[in-house]
BAMARFI-184076 format. One line per 10 residues: number of its first residue (from 1); their letters; for each residue x, z, y of N, C-alpha, C, O. Coordinates in steps of 0.2 Angstrom, whole numbers. Each point is the difference from the previous one (the first is absolute). Layout:
% residues N
NUM) A) X Z Y X Z Y X Z Y X Z Y  ...
//
This chain:
% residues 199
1) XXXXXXXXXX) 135 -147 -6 5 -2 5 7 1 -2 1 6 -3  3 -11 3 6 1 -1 6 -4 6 -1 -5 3  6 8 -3 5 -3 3 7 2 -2 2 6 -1  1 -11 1 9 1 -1 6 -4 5 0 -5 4  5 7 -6 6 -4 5 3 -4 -6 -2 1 -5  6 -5 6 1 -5 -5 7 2 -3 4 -3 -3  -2 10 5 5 5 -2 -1 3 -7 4 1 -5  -12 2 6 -3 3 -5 2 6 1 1 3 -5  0 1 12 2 7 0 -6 3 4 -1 5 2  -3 -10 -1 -6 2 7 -7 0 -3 -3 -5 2
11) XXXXXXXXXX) 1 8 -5 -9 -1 -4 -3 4 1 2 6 1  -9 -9 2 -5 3 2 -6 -2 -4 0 -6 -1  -8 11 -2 -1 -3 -3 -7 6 0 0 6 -1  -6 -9 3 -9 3 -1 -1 0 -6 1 -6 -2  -5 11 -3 -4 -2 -5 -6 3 2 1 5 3  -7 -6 -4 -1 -8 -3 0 -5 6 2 2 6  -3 -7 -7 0 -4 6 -7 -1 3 -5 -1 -3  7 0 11 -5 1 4 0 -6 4 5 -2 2  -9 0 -2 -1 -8 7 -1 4 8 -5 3 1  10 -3 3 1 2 6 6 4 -1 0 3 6
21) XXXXXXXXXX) 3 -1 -9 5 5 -1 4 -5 4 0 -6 -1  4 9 4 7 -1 3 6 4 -1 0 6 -2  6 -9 4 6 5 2 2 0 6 5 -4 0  -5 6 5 3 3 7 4 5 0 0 6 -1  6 -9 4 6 4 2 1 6 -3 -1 5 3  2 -7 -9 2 4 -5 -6 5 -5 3 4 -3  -11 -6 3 -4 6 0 -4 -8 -4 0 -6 2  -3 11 -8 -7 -4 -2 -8 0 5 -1 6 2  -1 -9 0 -8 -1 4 -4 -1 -5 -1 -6 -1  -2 11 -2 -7 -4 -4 -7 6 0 1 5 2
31) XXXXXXXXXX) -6 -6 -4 -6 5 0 -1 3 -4 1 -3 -5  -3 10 3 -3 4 -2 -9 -1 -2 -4 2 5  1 -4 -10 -7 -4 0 -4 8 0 1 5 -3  -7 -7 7 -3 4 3 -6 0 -4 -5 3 2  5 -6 -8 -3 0 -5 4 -2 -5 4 -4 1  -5 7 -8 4 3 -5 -8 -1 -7 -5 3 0  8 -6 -5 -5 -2 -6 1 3 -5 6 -1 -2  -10 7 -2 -1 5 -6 3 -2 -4 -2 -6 -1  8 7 -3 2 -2 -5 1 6 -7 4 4 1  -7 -4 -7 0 4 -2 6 2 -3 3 -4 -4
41) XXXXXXXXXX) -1 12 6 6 5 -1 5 -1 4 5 4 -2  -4 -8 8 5 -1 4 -5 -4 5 -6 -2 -1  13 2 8 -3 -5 5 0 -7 -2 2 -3 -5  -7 2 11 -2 -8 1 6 -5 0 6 2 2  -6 -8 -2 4 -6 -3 1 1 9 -5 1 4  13 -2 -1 2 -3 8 0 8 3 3 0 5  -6 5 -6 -2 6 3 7 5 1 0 5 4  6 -7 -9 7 5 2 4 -5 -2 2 -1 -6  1 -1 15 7 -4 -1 4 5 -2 -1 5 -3  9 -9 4 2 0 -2 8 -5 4 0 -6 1
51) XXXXXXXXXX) 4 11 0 4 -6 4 9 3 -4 2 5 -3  3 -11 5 7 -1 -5 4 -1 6 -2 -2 5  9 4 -7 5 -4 5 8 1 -5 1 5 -2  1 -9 2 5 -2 -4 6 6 -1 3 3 4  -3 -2 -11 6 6 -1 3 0 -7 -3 2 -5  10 -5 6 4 1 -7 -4 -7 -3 -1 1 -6  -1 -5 9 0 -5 -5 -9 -2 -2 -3 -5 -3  0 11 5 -7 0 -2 -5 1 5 2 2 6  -8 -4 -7 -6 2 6 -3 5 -5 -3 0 -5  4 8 10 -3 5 -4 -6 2 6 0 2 6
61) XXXXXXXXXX) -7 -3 -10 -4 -1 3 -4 9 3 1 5 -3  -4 -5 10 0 10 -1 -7 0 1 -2 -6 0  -2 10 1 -8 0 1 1 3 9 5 3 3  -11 -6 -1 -2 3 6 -6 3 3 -2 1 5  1 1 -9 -10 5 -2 1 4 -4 5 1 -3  -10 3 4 -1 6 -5 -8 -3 -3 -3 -4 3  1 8 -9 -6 2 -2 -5 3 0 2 5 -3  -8 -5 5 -6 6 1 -4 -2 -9 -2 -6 -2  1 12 0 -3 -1 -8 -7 4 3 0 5 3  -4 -7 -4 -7 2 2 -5 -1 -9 -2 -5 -3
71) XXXXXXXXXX) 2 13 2 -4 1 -4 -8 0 0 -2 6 2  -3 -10 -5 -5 2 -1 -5 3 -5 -1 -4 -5  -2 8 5 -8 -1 -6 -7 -2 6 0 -1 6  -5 0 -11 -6 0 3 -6 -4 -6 0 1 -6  -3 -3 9 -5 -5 -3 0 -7 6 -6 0 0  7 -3 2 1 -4 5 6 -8 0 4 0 -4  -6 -5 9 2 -3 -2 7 -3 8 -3 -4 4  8 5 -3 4 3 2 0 -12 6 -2 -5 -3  3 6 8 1 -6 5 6 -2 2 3 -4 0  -4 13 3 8 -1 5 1 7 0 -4 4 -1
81) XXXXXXXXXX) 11 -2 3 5 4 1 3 -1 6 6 -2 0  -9 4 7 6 1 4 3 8 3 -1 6 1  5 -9 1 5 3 0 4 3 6 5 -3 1  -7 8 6 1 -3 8 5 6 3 -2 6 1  7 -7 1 3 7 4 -5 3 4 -5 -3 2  7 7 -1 -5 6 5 4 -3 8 -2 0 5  8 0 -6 3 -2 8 0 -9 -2 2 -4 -4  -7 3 12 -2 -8 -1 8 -4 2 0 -6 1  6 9 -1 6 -3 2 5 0 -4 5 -2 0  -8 6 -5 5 -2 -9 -5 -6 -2 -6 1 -1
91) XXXXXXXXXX) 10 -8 0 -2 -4 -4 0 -1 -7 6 1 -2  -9 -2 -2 0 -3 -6 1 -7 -2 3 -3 -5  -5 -1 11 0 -8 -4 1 -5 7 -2 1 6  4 -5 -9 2 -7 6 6 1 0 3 2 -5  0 -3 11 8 -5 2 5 5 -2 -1 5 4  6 -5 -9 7 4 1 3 -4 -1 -2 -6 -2  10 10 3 5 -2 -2 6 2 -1 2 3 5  1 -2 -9 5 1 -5 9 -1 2 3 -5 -2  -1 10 5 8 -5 3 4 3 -8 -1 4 -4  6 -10 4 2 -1 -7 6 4 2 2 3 -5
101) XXXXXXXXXX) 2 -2 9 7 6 0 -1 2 -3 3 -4 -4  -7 9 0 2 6 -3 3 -2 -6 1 -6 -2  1 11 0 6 1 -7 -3 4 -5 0 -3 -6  -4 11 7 -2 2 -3 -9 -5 -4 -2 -3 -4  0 6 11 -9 2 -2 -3 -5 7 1 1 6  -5 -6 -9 -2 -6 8 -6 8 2 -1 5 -4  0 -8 11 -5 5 2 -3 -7 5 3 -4 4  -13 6 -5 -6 -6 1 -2 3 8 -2 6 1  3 -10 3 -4 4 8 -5 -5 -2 0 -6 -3  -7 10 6 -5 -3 3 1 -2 6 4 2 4
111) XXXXXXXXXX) -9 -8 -3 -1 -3 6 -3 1 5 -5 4 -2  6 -5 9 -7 2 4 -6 -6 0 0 -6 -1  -5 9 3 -5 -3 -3 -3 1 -10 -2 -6 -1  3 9 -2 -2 0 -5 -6 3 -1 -5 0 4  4 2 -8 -7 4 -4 2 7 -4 4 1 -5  -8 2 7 1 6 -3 -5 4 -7 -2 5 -2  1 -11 0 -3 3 -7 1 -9 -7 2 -5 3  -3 7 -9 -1 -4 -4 -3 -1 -3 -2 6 -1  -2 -9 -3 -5 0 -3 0 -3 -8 1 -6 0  -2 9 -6 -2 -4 -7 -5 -1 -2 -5 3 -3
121) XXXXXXXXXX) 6 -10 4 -7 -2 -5 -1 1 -8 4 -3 -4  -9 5 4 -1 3 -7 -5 -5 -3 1 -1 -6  -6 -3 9 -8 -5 -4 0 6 -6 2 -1 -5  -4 5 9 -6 4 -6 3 3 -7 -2 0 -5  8 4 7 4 3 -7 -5 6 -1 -1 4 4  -1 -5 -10 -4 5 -2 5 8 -2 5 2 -2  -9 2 6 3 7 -2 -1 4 -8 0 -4 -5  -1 8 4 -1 2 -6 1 11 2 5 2 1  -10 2 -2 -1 6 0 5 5 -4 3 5 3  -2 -8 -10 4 5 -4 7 -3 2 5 4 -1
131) XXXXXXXXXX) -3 -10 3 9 -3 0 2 -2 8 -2 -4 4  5 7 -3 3 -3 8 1 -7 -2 0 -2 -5  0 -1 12 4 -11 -1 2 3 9 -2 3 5  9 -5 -8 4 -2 5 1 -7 3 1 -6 -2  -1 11 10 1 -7 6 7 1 3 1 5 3  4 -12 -4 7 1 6 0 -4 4 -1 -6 0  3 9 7 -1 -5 6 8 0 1 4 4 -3  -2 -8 7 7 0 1 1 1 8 -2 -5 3  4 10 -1 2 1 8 8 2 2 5 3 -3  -8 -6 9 9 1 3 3 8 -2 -3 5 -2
141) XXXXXXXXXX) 11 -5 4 2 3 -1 1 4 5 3 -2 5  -5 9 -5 0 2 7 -4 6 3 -5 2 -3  7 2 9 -5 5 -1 -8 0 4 -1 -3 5  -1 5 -7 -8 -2 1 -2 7 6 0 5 -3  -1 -6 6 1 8 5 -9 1 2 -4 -5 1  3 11 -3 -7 2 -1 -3 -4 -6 -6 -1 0  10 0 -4 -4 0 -9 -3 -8 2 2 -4 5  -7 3 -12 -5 -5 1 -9 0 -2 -4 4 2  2 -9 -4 -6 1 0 -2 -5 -8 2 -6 -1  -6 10 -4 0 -6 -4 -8 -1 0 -4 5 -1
151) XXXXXXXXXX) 2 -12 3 -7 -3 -1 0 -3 -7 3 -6 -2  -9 11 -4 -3 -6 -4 -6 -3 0 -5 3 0  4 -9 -1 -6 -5 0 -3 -2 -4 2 -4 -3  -9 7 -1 -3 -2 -6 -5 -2 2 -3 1 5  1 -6 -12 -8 -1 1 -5 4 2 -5 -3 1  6 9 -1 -5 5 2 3 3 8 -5 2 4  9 -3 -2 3 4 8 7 1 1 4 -3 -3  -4 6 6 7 4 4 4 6 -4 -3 4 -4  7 -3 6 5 8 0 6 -1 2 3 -5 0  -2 10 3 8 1 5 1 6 -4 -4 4 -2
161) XXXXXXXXXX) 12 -3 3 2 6 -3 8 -1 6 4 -5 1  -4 11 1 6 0 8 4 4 -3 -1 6 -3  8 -9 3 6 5 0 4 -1 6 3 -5 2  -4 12 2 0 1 7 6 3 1 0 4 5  6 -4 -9 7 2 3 5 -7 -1 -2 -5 -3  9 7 7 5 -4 -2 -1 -4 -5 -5 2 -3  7 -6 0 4 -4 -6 4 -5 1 0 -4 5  6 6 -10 5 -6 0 -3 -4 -5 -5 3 -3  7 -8 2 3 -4 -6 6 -2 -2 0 -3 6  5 2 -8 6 -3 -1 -1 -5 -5 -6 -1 -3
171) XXXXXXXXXX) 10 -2 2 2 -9 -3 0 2 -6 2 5 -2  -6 -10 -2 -2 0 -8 -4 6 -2 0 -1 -6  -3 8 8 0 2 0 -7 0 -3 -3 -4 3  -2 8 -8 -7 0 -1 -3 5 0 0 4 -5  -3 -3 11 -2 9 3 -10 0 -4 -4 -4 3  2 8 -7 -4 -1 -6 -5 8 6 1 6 1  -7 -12 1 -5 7 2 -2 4 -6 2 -1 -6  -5 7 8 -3 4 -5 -8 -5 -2 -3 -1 5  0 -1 -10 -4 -2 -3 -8 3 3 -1 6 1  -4 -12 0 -5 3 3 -6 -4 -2 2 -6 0
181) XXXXXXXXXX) -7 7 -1 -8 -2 -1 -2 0 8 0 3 6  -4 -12 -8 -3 -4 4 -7 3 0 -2 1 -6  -2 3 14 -5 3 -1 -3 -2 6 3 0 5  -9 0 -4 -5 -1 5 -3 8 2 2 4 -4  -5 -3 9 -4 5 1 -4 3 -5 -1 5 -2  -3 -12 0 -6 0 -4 0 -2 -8 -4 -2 -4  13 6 4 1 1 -7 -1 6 -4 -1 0 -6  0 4 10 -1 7 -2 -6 0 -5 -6 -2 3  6 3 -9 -6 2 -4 -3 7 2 3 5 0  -10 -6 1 -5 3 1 1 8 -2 -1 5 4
191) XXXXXXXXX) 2 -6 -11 -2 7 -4 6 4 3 -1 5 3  10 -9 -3 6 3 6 -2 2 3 3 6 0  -8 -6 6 0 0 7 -5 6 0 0 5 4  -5 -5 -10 -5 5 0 6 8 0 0 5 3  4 -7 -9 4 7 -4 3 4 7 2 6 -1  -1 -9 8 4 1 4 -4 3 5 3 2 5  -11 0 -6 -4 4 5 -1 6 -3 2 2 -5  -4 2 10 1 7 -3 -6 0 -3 -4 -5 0  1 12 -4 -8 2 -3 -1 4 3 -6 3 -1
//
């Protein structure tokens, strides 16, 4: 999305471009995807805009998301990653918009009616035991009030791991969980379980 006055003092301008994006009285309108594609060692292609407004001569472009780095091990074969606030009224994805005044630092409002989680698809990224593989999702900027919730999906099942306080994110920003093994109940090896009874 781009737009200008024919002075060349007035530039406005979205990366990447989006079909349905508009400009409204003065503010970008475009969506946040509610699904986001694995890309390995960064996020997915379309997943963190990016918006411009003319200064000194240049379109200097700012971010509007932050990053979640989600480390894994395991033996398993990884689907999806999502991603859900704990308060169903912090949004993650759908309609915002972007008012272009600012000078310093743009700042992204979510919309009403949105969604409150996001989700990466993975088709099957194999994990590996001895080496973490990192996942980046890209989320709004913003504070997430009672934490969130992370759902992973493998070929084999489920896991949730809940971080149940505040969290901010701020713009550009890549907040790196601590590293974790993908485990089922019925992972525990036998002889483990046995060493754990009394004699």
């Amino acid at each position: 999305v781009f737009s200008g006055t024919e002075a060349g003092t007035d530039y406005l301008a979205l990366y990447p471009f989006q079909n349905g994006a508009k400009i409204e009285n003065g503010a970008f309108a475009f969506s946040l995807p509610e699904k986001q594609q694995y890309a390995e060692g960064s996020f997915g292609q379309g997943a963190y805009p990016m918006v411009a407004n003319w200064s000194e001569g240049l379109l200097k472009f700012k971010n509007l998301c932050a990053v979640i780095k989600i480390s894994l091990t395991g033996k398993d074969k990884v689907n999806t990653i999502t991603l859900k606030a704990n308060d169903s009224k912090t949004y993650m994805s759908g309609l915002v918009s972007v008012p272009l005044s600012y000078t310093q630092a743009p700042e992204l409002a979510m919309g009403l009616g949105g969604n409150n989680s996001v989700t990466l698809e993975c088709n099957g990224v194999g994990l590996v035991i001895d080496r973490a593989t990192d996942f980046f999702i890209a989320v709004p900027a913003q504070t997430y009030k009672g934490g969130f919730t992370i759902k992973v999906e493998t070929n084999r099942g489920n896991m949730e791991k809940i971080v149940a306080k505040d969290v901010v994110f701020d713009r550009s920003q890549i907040r790196e969980l601590e590293s974790f093994e993908f485990e089922l109940e019925g992972d525990i090896e036998p002889s483990k379980a046995l060493q754990g009874e009394g004699t």
